[in-house]
C-alpha positions in Angstrom: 5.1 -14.0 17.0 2.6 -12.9 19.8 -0.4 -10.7 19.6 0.5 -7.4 18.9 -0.9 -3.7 18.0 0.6 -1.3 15.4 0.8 2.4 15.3 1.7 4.3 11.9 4.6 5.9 14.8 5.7 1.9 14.2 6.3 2.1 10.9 10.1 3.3 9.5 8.6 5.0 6.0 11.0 4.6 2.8 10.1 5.8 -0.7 8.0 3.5 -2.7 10.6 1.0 -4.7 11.1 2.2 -8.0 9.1 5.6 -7.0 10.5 9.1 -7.0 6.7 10.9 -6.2 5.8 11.4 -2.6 4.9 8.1 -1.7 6.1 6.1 1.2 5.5 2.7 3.3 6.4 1.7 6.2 6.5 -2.6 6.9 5.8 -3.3 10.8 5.2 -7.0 10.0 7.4 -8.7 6.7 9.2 -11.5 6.5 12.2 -10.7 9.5 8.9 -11.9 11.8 8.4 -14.8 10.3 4.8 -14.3 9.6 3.2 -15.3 5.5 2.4 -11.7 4.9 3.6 -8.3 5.6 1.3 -5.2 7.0 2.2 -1.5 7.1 1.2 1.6 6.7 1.5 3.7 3.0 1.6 7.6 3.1 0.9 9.2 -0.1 1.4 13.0 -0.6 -1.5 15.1 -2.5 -1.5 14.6 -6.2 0.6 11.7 -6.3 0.5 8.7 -9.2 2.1 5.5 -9.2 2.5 2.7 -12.3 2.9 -0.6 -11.2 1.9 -4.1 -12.1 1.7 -6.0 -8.8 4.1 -8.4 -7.7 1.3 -9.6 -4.9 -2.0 -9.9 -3.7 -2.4 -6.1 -2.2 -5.2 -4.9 0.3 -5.3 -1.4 0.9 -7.8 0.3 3.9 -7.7 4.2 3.3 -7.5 5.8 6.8 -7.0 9.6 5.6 -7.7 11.2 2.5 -8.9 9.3 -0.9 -7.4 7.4 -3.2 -8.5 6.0 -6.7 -7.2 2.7 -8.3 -7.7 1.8 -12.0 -6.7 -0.8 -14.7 -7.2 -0.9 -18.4 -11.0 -1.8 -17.5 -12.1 -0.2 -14.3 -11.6 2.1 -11.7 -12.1 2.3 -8.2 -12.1 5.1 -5.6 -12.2 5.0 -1.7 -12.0 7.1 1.2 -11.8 6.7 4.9 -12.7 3.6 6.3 -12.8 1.7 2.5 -10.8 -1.2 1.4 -8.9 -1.5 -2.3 -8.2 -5.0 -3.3 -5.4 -5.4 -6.2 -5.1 -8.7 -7.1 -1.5 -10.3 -7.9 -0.5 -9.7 -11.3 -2.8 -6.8 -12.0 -1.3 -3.1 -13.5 -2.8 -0.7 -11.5 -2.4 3.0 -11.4 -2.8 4.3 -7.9 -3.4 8.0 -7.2 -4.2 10.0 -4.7 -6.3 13.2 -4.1 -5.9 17.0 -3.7 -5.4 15.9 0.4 -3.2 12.7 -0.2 -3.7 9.6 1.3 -2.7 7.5 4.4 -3.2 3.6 4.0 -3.0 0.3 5.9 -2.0 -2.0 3.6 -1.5 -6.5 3.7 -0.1 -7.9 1.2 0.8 -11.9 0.4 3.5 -12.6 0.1 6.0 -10.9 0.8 5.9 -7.3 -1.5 9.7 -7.0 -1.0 10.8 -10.7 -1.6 8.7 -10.7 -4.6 10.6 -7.6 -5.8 14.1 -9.3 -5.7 
């Protein structure tokens, strides 16, 4: 794989497995490139919540809007230009804002292989 530079216009958004709230993603790197992790983009309308214990190490850089992450014992909220880190294994609750949300995300491995 050569050098390369995303766009979220890249990214081919598909409803969050297991989700039925208005939240997307969108892989432009997974594991059809050949590459250890996969990067994309997550869109996240206002108001939304997710449940979900985490199948991989997550990083998520908030580009629009605001979203908060918490587990039994803490919480953690970010905005534009501010990085969540979800370790593997974790349950998390993500949620976004009155505004919703628009993410980068990395995750390792593979989000969707560790799924199956």
């Amino acid at each position: 794989m050569t050098v390369r530079k995303f766009a979220m216009t890249d990214a081919s958004f598909e409803r969050s497995p297991g989700q039925d709230g208005e939240v997307f993603a969108g892989n432009v790197v997974d594991q059809r490139h050949g590459g250890p992790i996969t990067i994309g983009f997550g869109r996240y309308g206002p108001d939304q919540s997710i449940d979900v214990t985490l199948a991989v190490d997550d990083v998520m850089v908030v580009l629009e809007g605001r979203l908060s992450v918490s587990t039994a014992s803490s919480k953690a909220s970010a905005g534009p230009g501010e990085i969540i880190y979800m370790p593997k294994g974790q349950s998390v609750t993500i949620r976004s804002h009155e505004h919703g949300a628009v993410t980068a995300y990395v995750t390792y491995p593979h989000w969707q292989e560790a799924l199956e």
